[in-house]
C-alpha positions as CSV (number, residue, x, y, z in Angstrom):
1,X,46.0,-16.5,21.1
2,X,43.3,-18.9,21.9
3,X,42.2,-21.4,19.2
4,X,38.0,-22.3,19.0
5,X,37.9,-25.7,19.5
6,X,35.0,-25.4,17.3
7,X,35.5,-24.3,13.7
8,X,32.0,-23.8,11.3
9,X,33.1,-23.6,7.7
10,X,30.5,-20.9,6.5
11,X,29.9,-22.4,2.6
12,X,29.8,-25.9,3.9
13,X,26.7,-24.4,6.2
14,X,25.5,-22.4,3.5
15,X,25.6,-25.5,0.9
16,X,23.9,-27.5,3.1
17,X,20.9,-25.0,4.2
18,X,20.4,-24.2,0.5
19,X,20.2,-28.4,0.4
20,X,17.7,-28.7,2.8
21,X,15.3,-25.9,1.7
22,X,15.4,-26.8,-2.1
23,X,14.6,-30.5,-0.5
24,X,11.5,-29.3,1.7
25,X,10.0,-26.5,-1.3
26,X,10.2,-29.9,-3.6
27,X,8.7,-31.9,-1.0
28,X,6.0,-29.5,0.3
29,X,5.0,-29.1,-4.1
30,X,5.2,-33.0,-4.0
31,X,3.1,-33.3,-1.4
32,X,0.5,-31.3,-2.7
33,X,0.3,-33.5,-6.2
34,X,2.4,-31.9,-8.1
35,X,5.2,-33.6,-9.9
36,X,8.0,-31.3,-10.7
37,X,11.4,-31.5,-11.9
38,X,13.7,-30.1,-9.3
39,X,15.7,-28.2,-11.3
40,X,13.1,-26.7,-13.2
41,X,11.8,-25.8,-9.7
42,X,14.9,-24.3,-8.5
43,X,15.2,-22.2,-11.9
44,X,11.6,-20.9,-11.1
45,X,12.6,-20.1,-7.8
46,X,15.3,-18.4,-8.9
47,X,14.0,-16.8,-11.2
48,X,11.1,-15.3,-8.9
49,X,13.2,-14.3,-6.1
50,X,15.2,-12.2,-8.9
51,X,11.6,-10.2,-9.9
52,X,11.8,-10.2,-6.6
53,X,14.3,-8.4,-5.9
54,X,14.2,-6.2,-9.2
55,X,10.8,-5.2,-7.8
56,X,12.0,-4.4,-4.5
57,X,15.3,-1.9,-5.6
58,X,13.0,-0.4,-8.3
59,X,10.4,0.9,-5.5
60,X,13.3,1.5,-2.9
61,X,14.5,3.9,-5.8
62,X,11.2,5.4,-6.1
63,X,11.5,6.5,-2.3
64,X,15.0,7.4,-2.1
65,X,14.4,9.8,-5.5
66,X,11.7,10.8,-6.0
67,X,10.5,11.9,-9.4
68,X,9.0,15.5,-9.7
69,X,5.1,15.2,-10.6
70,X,3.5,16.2,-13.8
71,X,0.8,18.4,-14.1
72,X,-1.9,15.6,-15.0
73,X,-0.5,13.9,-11.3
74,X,-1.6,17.1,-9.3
75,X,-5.3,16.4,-7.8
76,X,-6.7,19.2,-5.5
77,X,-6.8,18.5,-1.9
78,X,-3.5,16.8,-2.3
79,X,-0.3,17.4,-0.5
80,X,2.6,17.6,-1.8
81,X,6.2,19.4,-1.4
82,X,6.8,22.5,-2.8
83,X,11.2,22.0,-3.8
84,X,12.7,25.7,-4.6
85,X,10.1,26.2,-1.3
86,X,11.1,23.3,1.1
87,X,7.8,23.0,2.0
88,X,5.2,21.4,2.6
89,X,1.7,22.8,0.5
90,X,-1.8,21.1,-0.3
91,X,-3.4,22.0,-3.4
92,X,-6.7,24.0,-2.9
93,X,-7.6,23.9,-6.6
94,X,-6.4,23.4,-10.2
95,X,-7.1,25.7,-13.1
96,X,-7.0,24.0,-17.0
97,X,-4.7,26.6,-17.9
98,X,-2.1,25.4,-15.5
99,X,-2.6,27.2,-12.4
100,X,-2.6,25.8,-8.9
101,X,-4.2,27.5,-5.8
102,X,-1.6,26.5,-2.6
103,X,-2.1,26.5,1.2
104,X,0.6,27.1,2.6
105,X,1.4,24.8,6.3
106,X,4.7,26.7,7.1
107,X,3.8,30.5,6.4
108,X,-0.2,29.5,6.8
109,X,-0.2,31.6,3.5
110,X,-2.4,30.9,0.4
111,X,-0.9,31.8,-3.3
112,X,-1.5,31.1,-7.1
113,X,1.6,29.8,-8.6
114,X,1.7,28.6,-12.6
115,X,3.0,24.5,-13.2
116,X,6.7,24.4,-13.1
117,X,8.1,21.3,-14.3
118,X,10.4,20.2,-11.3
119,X,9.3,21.6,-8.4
120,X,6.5,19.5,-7.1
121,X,7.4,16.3,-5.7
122,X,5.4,13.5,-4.0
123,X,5.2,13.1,-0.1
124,X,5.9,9.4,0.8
125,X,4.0,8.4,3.7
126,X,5.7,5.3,5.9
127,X,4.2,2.4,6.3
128,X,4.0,1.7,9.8
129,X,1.9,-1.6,10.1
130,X,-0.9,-2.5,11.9
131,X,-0.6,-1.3,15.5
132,X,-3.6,-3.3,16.8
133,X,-2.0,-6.9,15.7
């Protein structure tokens, strides 16, 4: 079997690239007069890049389940999917007493339906970027 005459120990790499950019975020805050201690920084770092991260799974959970809207939440003109349904409805208007007008975009159909806790959900429109940059 051939043998790499090359060998890259991956932690060795990893040490030394977490090295060098701990090095350059102290020296790019150094260079803009401010004297840190760089372990204080690195905590801070740390630290942020954890909210970070919190942040992040938090709203990935949010899209990956969804959780069903409340009456107050319901605005008319929205859209918004219809679960026992599977479909796809925009609210024409909202009675006080907890009555919703729907359009129907499947069956074209309108109909008056009375709040059920659990069966509205939020439509979660991608984010697709700017397509002119």
């Amino acid at each position: 079997m051939y043998k790499s005459p090359i060998e890259i120990v991956m932690e060795e790499v990893f040490q030394k690239m977490n090295e060098d950019f701990e090095n350059s975020v102290l020296k790019a805050v150094q260079k803009v007069g401010i004297n840190v201690d760089k372990e204080e920084l690195l905590k801070a770092l740390i630290y942020d890049r954890g909210q970070y991260d919190e942040g992040y799974e938090d709203a990935m959970n949010e899209i990956k389940h969804p959780q069903p809207l409340k009456f107050e939440d319901l605005k008319e003109g929205m859209w918004i999917y219809d679960a026992p349904y599977e479909e796809i409805v925009r609210i024409k208007e909202i009675e006080s007493n907890e009555w919703i007008f729907l359009e129907c975009i499947k069956s074209k159909d309108l109909s008056n339906t009375f709040f059920q806790e659990g069966r509205f959900y939020p439509i979660t429109i991608p984010n697709i970027g700017d397509k002119n940059g």
